[in-house]
C-alpha positions as CSV (number, residue, x, y, z in Angstrom):
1,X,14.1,-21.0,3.1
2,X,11.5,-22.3,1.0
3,X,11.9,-22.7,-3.0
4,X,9.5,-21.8,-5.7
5,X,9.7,-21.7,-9.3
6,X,8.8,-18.7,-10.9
7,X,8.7,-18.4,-14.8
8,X,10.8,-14.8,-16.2
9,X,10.1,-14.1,-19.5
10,X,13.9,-13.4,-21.3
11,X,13.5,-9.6,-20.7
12,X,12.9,-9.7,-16.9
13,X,15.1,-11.7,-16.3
14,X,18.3,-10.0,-18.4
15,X,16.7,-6.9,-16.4
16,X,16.9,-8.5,-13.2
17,X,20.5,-10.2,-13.9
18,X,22.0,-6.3,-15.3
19,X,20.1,-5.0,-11.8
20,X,21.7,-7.5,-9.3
21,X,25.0,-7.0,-10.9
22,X,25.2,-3.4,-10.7
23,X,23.6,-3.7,-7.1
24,X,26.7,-6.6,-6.4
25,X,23.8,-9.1,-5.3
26,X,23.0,-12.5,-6.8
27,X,20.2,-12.9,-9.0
28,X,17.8,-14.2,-6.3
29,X,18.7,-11.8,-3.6
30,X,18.1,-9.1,-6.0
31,X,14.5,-10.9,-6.5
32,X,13.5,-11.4,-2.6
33,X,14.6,-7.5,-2.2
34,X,12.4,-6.7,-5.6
35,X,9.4,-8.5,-3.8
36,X,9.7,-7.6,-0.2
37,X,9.4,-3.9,-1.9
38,X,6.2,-4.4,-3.8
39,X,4.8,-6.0,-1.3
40,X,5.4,-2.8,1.1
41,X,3.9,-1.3,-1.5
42,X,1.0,-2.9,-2.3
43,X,0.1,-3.1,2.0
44,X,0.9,0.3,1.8
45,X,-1.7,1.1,-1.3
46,X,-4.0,-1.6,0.8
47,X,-4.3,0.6,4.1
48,X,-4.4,3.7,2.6
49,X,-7.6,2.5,0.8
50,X,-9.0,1.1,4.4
51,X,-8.2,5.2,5.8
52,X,-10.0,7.0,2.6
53,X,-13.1,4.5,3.3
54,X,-13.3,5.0,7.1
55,X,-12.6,8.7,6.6
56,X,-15.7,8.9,4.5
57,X,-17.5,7.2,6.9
58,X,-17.1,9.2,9.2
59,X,-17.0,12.4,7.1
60,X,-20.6,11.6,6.9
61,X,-21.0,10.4,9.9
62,X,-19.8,14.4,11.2
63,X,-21.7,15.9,8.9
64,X,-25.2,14.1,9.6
65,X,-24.4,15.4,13.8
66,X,-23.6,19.0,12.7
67,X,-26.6,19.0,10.6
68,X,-28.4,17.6,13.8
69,X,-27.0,20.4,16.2
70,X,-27.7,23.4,13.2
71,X,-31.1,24.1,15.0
72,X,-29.5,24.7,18.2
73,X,-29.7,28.9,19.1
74,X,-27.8,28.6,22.7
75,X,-25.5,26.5,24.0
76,X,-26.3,25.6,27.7
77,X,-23.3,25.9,30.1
């Protein structure tokens, strides 16, 4: 597994040493599982953005076609 250092400031990382205890993991699995979870998140928050954008593309994409069949008094069959 790769290494990298990452710089805590002495609050996060009392937090994150209290956290791991109570959660019996070491510091740094406690760390990979805190990161793993916001990153979830953040794809999460990512393709929710990309669904609201295409559903307002075609929101207006529907609405310009009904506006197009509006004129329409009888529907051939």
């Amino acid at each position: 597994m790769p290494n990298i250092n990452l710089n805590l400031s002495e609050e996060q990382l009392s937090k994150a040493t209290k956290i791991a205890t109570a959660l019996s993991l070491n510091r740094s699995a406690y760390l990979r599982h805190a990161i793993d979870h916001y990153l979830q998140k953040t794809e999460r928050e990512i393709l929710a953005k990309k669904f609201k954008e295409a559903s307002v593309k075609c929101r207006n994409e529907s609405l310009r076609i009904c506006k197009e069949f509006e004129g329409i008094d009888h529907i051939p069959e």
